[in-house]
C-alpha positions in Angstrom: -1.3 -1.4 -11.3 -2.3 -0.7 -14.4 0.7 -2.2 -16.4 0.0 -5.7 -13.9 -4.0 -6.1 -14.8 -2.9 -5.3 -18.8 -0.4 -9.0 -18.0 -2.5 -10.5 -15.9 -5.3 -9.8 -19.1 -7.7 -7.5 -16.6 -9.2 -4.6 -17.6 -7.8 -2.2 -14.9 -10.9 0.2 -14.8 -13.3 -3.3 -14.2 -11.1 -4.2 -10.8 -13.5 -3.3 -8.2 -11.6 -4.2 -5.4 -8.3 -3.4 -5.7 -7.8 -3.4 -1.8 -9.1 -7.1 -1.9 -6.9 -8.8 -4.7 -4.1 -10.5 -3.1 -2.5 -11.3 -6.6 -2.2 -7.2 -6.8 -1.2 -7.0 -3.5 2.0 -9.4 -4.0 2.8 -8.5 -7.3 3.2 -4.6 -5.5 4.9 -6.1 -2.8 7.3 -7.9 -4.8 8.4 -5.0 -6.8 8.8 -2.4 -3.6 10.9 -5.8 -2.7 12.9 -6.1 -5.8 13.3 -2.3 -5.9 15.0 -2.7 -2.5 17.3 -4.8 -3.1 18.5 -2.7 -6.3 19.1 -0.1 -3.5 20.8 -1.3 -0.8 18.4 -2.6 1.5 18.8 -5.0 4.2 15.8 -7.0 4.5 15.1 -6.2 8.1 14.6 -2.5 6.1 12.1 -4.2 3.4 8.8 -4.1 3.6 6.8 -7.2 4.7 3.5 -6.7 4.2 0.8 -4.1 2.7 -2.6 -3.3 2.0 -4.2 -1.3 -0.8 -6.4 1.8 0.1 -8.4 3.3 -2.0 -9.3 6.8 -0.1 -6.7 9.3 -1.6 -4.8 11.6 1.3 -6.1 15.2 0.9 -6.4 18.5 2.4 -9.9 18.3 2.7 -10.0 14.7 4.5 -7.1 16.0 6.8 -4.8 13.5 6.0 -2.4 15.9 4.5 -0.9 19.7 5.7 -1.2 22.6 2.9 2.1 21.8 2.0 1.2 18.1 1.3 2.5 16.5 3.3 1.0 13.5 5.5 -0.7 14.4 9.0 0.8 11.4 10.7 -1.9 11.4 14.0 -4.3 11.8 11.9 -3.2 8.8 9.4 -2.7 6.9 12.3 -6.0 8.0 14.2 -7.8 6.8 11.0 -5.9 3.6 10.2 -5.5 2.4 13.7 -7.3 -1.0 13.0 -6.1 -1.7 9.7 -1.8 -0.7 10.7 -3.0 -3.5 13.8 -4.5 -6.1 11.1 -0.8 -5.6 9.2 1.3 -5.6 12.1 -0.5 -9.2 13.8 -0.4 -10.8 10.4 3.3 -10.0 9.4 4.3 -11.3 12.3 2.3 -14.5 12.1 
């Protein structure tokens, strides 16, 4: 993110809203995209949509186990309405 606001001519530490800035949110896309199809992947296996989030997954928030990894429920539980938002709007 930070090499993308030093092109667009943003200072990266001034971006508020990351999670709000569709031109970040397509230029990440665009590379998870690119970076799939330099592996392999078939494009029912690419990614179609994302959001930005700016909470970190911890140990203290629950989102992650002692031996970091991701506490799926949980991440689920939490992001119920947001993985809804992405789902209804990628397949729009």
């Amino acid at each position: 993110m930070k090499k993308w606001a030093a092109n667009e001519g943003l200072d990266f530490q001034k971006i508020t809203a990351p999670e709000s800035n569709d031109k970040l949110k397509q230029a990440i896309l665009d590379d998870m995209i690119r970076e799939g199809k330099r592996r392999g992947l078939m494009p029912f296996e690419q990614v179609k949509k994302i959001e930005i989030i700016k909470e970190p997954f911890t140990i203290e928030n629950g989102l992650l186990t002692p031996t970091f990894k991701s506490r799926r429920y949980a991440v689920e539980k939490k992001y119920k309405e947001l993985f809804q938002k992405i789902y209804k709007s990628a397949n729009a």
